[in-house]
Structures are given as C-alpha cells and as structure tokens.
N, C-alpha and C positions, 0 to 999 in steps of 0.2 A: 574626587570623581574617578571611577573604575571606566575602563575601555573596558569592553568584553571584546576579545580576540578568539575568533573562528579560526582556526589551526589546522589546514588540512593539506594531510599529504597526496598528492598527484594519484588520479587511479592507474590500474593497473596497465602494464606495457609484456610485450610480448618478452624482452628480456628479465621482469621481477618474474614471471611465470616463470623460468627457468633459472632463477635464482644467480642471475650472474650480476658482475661487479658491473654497474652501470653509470656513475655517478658524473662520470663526464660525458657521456655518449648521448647524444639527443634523439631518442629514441619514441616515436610518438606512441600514444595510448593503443591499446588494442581496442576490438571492438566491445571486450569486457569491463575498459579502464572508461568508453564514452559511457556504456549501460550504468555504471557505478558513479558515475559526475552527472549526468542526467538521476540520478534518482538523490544523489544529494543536493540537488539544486528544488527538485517537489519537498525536499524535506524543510528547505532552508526559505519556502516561498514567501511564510511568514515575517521572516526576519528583516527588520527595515538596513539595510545594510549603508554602510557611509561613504563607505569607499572598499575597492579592492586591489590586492597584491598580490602577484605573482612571479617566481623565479621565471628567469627567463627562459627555460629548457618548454621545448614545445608542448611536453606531457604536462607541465605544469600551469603552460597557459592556457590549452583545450581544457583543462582540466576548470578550471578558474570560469572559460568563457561559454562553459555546458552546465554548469553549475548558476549562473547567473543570467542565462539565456533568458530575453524579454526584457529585462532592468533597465537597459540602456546604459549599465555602468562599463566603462571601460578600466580595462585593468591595469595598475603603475605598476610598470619591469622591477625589479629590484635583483641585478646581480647579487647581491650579499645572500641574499636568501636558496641562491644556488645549493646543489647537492655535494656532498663531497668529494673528492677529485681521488682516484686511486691508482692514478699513474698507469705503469706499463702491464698493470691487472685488467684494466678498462675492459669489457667485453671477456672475460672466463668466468669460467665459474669455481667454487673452491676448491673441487679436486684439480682442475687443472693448475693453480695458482699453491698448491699444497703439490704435486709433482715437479711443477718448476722452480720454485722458489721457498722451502721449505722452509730454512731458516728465517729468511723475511717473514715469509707469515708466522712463524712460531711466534715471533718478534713481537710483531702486529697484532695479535689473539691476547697475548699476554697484556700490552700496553695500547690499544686504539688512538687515545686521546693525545700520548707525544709522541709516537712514532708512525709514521708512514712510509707506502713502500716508497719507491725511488721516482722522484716524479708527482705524488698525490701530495696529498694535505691531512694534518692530522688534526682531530676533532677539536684540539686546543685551537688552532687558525680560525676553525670553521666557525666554532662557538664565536670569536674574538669579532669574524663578523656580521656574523645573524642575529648575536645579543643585541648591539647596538642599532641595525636595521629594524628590529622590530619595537623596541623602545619610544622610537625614532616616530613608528608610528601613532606609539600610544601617547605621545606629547602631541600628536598631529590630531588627533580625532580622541578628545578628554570626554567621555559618558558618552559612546555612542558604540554601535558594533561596526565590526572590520572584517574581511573577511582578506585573509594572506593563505594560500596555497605555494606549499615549499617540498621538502624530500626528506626520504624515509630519518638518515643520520641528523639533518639537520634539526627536522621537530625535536627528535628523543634527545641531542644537544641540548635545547633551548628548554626544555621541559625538564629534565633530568638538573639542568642549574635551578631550576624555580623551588623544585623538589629537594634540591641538596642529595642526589644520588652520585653515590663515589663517580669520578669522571670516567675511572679504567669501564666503570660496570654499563654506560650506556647500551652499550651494542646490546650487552646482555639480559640488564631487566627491566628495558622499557622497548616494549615493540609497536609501530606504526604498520598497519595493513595497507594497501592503498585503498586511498578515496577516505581512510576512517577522518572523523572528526573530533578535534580537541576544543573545547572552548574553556578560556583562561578569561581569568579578571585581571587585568593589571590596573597597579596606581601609576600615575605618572612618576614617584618615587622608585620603581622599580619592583617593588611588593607584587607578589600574585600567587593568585592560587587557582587550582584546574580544578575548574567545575566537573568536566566531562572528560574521559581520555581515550580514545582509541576506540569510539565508537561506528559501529558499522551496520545498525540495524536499518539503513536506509534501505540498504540494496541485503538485507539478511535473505532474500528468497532470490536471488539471481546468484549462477555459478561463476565464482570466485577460482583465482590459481592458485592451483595446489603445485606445490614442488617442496626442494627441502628450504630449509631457512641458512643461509651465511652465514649466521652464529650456531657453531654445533654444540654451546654450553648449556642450554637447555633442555635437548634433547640426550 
C-alpha cells in the first residue's frame, strides 16, 4: 500500500522575490505567497487529506494552514523538514555573497551537497534528515494522502534521491517554485515514484516573483 505524499514548497515570501539566501531566516509569506496557498488549497479541496505537516518556519505553516483552511486539520511541526541552513549568507543575495566570499561560494557552486559555508548545513545533513521524517510518515498513514509543506532545497533533496539525480546536480536540475505541488507515491519500503513535479497551475493566472534564480547554471 502506496501513501500518496503531497509535497509542497511554502509560497512565495518577500525574500524568494529577491532571490536571497533565506533558509534560516523566518520570513513570512507575502501577500503573493497567501494568494498562491489560498488557491492551492481550492485546488486541493477535493482531496480527502489524513493528516498534515509542516516545517516549522512560519512561511511554511501559513502556507499548510491557507491551504487547508476549513478542514479542521491541524498541522504536526516537523523540524526535520526544515529549510537549509546557509550560515553567515542568511539574508544576501548572490552577488553580495559572490563579493564577499568568493572562494566559499566557488566552493559551494561546485559541491552544494558536502560543502557549506561556515555556519549552514550541506544538503548531505539536510537529506540525512528529511529522508527519514518523511518515511516516517509514510509508515504513519500506509494508503492514504498526506499533505507535508517543506522548502525549496529540502523538496529537490528528497525528490532528486527518489529520482537518483547526481547529489552535486540538485540545486541545478530540479527547481521548486513556491506554493508548486509534488505528489509522490511512496511504499512503505521506501520505493517511490513522482506522479506530479513542480506543478503550479493552481495560481497559473495570479502574478508570481520574478527576480533572478541562485543557481546561475541554467541561465
């Protein structure tokens, strides 16, 4: 028996608008990031949902409790499911973090997944513990949907192991928008496969932030 896991990264905040390192900063939703959780929540009305989880960062729990407004579900905290930590970058953005610390990020650009700056966590930590939180929950709720609201590193983490994409390449070829939606099947063996990835047609007709992206490999 498959859990179907609802995978959604936190809507948008006034710091992903401007592209900066935000992963430890508790930053709440903008009034773009509630428009985008309110319209995945009429998407999601259907969905008979079992339970829900949320990192504990405020964006990610407005995000979880605009999304599921009426239900009467309340959401279980789940630090593991937290964002990534990026130290003494917290709050710049990359040219300022590329002026003062060049060699570190060359570092970091090159290797995401073992290295981090001075201070953060690297994706190998993060993986190590949003794998097993989310597992965690798919042993908790066997054939039923979940709905877990987590951050941008962490999804492409957790999805990019399911996928088997190189570790260095997450930042790079797996992108989460905020508010998109993932829905995965997992076995309680650990098996899964992504139905859905990075879906955002909920809110396709409301204006979304535009800035640049953190990873400049794609561009």
């Amino acid at each position: 028996m498959a859990t179907r896991l609802l995978l959604v990264r936190h809507g948008a905040t006034v710091l992903s608008a401007e592209d900066r390192f935000a992963g430890a900063v508790d930053v709440p939703l903008s009034d773009e990031g509630r428009a985008q959780a309110r319209a995945l929540g009429a998407r999601l009305a259907g969905e008979p949902l079992a339970a829900v989880y949320a990192s504990p960062m405020s964006r990610a729990l407005e995000t979880a409790r605009l999304a599921t407004e009426g239900r009467g579900l309340e959401s279980t905290i789940l630090p593991e499911l937290g964002e990534i930590a990026h130290g003494h970058w917290e709050g710049k953005t990359r040219d300022e973090v590329q002026a003062a610390w060049p060699a570190e990020y060359a570092r970091w650009s090159l290797d995401p997944f073992t290295f981090a700056p001075a201070g953060g966590e690297t994706g190998l930590s993060v993986l190590a513990r949003a794998l097993p939180a989310l597992l965690a929950i798919v042993a908790r709720h066997p054939d039923a949907t979940v709905l877990a609201v987590s951050h941008k590193a962490t999804i492409r983490l957790t999805i990019g192991h399911f996928l088997g994409v190189e570790p260095r390449g997450y930042r790079d070829r797996l992108e989460q928008s905020p508010c998109g939606l993932n829905v995965l099947e997992v076995k309680p063996s650990g098996e899964a496969r992504v139905v859905l990835f990075n879906d955002v047609s909920h809110y396709a007709t409301l204006q979304g932030p535009v800035g640049r992206r953190l990873s400049p490999w794609w561009a």
